[in-house]
C-alpha positions as CSV (number, residue, x, y, z in Angstrom):
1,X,4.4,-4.9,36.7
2,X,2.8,-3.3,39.8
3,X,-0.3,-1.3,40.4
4,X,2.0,1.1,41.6
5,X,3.6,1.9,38.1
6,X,0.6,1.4,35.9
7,X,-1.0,4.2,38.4
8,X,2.1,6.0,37.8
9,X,1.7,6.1,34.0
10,X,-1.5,6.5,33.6
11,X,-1.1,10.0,35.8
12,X,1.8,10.9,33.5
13,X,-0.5,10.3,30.5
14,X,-3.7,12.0,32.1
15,X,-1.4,14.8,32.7
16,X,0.3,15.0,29.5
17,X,-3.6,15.4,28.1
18,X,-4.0,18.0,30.0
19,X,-1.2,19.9,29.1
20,X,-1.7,19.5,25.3
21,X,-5.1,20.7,25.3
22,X,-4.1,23.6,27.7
23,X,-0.9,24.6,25.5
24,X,-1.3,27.2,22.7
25,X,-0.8,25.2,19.1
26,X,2.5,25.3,18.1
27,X,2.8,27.9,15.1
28,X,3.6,26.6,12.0
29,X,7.0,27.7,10.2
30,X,5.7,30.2,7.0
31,X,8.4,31.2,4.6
32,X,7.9,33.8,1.8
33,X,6.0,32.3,-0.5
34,X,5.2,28.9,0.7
35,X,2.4,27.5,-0.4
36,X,-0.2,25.2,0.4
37,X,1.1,21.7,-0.8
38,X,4.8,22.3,0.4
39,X,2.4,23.0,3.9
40,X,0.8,19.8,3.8
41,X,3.6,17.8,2.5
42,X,5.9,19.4,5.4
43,X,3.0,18.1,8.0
44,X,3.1,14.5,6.5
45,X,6.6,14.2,7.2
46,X,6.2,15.0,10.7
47,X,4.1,12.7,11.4
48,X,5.6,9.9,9.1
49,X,8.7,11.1,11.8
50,X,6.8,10.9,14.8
51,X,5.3,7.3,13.7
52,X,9.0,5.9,13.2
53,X,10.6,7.3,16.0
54,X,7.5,5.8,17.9
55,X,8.2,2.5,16.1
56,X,11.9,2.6,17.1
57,X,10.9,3.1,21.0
58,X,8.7,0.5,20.6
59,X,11.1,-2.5,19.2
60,X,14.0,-1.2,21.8
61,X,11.7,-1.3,24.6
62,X,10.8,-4.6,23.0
63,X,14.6,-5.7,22.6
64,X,15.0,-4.7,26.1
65,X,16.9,-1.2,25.6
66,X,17.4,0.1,29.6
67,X,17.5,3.2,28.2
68,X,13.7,3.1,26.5
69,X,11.0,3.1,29.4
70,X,7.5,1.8,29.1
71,X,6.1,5.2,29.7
72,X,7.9,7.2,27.4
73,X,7.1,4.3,24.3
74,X,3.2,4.9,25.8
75,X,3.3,9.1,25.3
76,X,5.6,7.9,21.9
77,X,2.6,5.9,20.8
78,X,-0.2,8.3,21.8
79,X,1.7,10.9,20.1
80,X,1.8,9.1,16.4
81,X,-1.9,8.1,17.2
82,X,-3.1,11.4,17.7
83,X,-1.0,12.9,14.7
84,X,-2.0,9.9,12.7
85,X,-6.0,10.8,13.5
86,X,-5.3,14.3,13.0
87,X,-3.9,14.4,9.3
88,X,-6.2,11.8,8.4
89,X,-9.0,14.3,9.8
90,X,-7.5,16.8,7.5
91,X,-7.6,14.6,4.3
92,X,-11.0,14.4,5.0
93,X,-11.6,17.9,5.2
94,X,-9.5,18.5,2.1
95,X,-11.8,15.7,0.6
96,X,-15.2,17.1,1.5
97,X,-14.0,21.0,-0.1
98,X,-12.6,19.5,-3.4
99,X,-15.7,17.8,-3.7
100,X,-17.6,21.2,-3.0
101,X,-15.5,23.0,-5.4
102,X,-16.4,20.6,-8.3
103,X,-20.1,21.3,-7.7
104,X,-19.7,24.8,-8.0
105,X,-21.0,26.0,-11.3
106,X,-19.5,28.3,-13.0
């Protein structure tokens, strides 16, 4: 592999960054009466979704697809990282307030 198209993807990823933080989080889909747990459980299966679609790029890049592109298995990758990081992030969160609540005295 050339300079030439590492340079190339590492511009494409740089500016993929860049768009994600600039663009406005995408809203989450609310139904009457949905409640927290069908929220989170709806968020894990994105991004169990978004780690085997990653997987999939990943062993047809491997198998040598010429359809599947090193660059788009990269963004499919960072993508499933970042989701990944995130919920596990919010677990924490969830964590830390459960444990708050149970000190609360009543």
């Amino acid at each position: 592999m050339s300079d030439i198209n590492i340079q190339n993807v590492l511009n494409q990823m740089r500016t993929m960054a860049a768009q994600a933080k600039s663009a406005p989080a995408a809203p989450v889909e609310q139904t009457q009466g949905a409640d927290f747990s069908s929220l989170l459980k709806q968020s894990v299966n994105t991004v169990n979704q978004t780690q085997k679609t990653a997987g999939k790029m990943s062993q047809a890049f491997q198998a040598g697809d010429p359809n599947v592109q090193l660059s788009d298995v990269m963004v499919a990758m960072q993508k499933s990282s970042v989701s990944f990081e995130a919920m596990k992030q919010v677990r924490g969160k969830l964590i830390e307030a459960y444990k708050e609540v149970m000190r609360m005295q009543v």
